[in-house]
N, C-alpha and C positions, 0 to 999 in steps of 0.2 A: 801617960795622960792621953796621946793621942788613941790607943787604943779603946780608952773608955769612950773617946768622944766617937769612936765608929763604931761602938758595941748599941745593940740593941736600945738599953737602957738606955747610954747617951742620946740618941738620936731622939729617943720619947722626950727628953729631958728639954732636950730642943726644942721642944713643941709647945711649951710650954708657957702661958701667955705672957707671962714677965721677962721669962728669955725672949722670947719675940720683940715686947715693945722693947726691951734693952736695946737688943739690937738692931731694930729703927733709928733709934737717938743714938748711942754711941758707940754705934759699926757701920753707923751709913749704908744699912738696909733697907732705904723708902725706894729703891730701885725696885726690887722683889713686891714692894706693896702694889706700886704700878704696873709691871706685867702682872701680878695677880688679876688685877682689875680690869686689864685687857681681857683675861680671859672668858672671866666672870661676866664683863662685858657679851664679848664672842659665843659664848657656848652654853650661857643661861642654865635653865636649871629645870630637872621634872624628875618624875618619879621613873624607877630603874635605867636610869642614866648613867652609861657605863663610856669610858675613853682608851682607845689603844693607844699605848706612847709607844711608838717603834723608833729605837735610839735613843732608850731613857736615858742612856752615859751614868751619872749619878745618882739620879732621882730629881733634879733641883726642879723641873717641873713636873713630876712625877708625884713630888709632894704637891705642889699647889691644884691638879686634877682631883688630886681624894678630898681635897676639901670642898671640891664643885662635880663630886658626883659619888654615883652610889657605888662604882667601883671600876677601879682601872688595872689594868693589863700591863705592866712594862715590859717590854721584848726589849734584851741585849744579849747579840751576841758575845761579847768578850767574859769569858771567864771569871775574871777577877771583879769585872764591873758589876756583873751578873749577884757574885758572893756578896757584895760591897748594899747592892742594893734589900738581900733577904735578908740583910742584918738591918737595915736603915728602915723595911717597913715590916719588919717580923710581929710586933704591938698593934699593927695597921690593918684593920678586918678591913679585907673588900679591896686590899692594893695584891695582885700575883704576877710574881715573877716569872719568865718563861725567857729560859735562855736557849734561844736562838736567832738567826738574823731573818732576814725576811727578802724572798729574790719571788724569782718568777717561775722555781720549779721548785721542788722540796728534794732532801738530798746533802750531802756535804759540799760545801764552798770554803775556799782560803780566803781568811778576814786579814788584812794588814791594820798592824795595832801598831800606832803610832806610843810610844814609851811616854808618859807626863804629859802627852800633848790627847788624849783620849777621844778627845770631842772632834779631830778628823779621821777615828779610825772607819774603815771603810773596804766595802766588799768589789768594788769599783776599780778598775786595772788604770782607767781611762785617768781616776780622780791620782792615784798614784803619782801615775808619768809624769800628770800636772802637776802637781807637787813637788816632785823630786827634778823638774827642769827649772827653766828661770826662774822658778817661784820660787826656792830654796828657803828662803824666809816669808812663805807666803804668811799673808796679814800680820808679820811680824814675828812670827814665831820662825824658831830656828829647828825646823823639823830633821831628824837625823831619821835614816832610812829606817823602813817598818819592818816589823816581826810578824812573822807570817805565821799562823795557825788554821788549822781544819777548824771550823763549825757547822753543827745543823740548821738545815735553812726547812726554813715553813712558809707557804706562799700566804698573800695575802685574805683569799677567799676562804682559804681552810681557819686564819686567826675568826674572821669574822662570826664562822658557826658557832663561834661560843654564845651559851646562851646569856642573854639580857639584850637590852637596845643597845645597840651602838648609837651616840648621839656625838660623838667626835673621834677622829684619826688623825694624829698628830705625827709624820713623817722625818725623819732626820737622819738622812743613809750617806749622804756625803759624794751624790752623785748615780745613784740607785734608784732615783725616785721615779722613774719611768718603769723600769723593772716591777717593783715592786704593785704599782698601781695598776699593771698590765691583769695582772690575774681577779682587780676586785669584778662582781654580779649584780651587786646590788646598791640601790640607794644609800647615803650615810648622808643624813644630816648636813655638817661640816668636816671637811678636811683641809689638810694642809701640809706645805710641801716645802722645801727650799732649795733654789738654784743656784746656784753661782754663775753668771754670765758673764761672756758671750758662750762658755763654755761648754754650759749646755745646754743653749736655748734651743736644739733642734728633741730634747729630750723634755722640755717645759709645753713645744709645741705639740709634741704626742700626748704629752700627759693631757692636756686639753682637750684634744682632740677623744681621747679616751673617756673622758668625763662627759662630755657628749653625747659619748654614745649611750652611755645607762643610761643619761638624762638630760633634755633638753633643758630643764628647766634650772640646770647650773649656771649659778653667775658670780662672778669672778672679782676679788679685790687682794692687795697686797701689804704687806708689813716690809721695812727696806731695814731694821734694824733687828739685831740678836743681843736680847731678848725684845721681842713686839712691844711695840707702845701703842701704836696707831695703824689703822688704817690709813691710807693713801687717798682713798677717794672715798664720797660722799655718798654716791651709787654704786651700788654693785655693777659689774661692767658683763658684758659678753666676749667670750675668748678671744675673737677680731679687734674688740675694742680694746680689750688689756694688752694684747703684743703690740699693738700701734702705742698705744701710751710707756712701754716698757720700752722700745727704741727712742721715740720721741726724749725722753727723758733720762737716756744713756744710762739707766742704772745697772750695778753691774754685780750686786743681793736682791733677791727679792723673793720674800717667806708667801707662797700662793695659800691665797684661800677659797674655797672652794663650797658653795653654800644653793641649799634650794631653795 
């Protein structure tokens, strides 16, 4: 059974608007309805409106982008996530897979694959360590040491030349996200990022500072919850004003957004 429900077919089956409100009403999926709506919120809508997910993991928002634009990109590096997801959007015109991870050079890099725990695997040595010292059960989970593999890494600027509009980049490296952001050129709409702090607030303040530099005209709000419900603030803030508010308020998630 499980195999059907990860084949192709299954997954279309899913999609399916009776399965869906099913499971609104009795799976206790109105969670999914609300970050939907965040995004739909967030990233609005127009014509050849295309989103990069880097760190699709599953697809679980990889599905909710193709329904708010004309076509999205999912980059994962891990192997099996990568296979997991050409089955899940193989019916899906305008969803492509690209399995590689995403750094600041192009090249092979060791991914550590956390085993069932997927959504902290990570190209990141620093996020590791972290992990694997006092945080042994970080946010609860009982991580057992990572498996290491080679993957192909593609820089940021090079995903971008793909053609159509980029009207969102949605980020999730697990401690990379400086990296990764080091090599973009050009304007993007919205972006987004996630840090864990204090950890690596001197990697949130580069990203800033790098966002800057393509463009002054970025301004700055945050999500404190996975999956996003909410902005935090009312005004989009200036990079100054969002780390003063990010200490002020000891938070210690915080999903950046990134908006012209």
């Amino acid at each position: 059974m499980k195999s059907f429900r990860d084949s192709p077919i299954g997954w279309e089956l899913r999609r399916n608007a009776i399965w869906r409100t099913y499971g609104r009403i009795f799976r206790g999926r109105n969670a999914e309805a609300s970050y939907e709506q965040f995004y739909r919120s967030a990233i609005g809508a127009g014509d050849g409106l295309g989103i990069l997910d880097i760190g699709a993991n599953t697809g679980g928002k990889t599905e909710i982008f193709r329904r708010l634009a004309d076509w999205v990109v999912a980059v994962e590096p891990d192997p099996e996530l990568a296979q997991l997801l050409r089955r899940r959007f193989y019916f899906r015109r305008g969803v492509k897979v690209e399995e590689c991870a995403v750094s600041d050079r192009p090249g092979i890099a060791q991914l550590h694959k956390y085993e069932g725990n997927e959504s902290f695997n990570t190209l990141s040595v620093e996020s590791v360590e972290r992990m694997s010292s006092s945080e042994k059960n970080f946010m609860g989970f009982a991580l057992h040491p990572p498996r290491r593999m080679d993957v192909q890494c593609r820089t940021l600027s090079d995903l971008c030349r793909l053609d159509g509009s980029i009207k969102y980049i949605k980020i999730d490296a697990e401690g990379l996200e400086y990296e990764i952001i080091s090599t973009l050129e050009r304007e993007i709409p919205l972006i987004s990022l996630e840090f864990n702090l204090p950890h690596f607030e001197q990697s949130l303040k580069l990203t800033l500072e790098k966002l800057r530099t393509i463009s002054s005209r970025y301004r700055f709000n945050v999500a404190i919850t996975e999956p996003p419900l909410k902005f935090e603030f009312d005004e989009w803030l200036t990079g100054a004003e969002l780390l003063a508010e990010i200490k002020r308020r000891g938070w210690f998630y915080v999903e950046l957004y990134a908006r012209l």
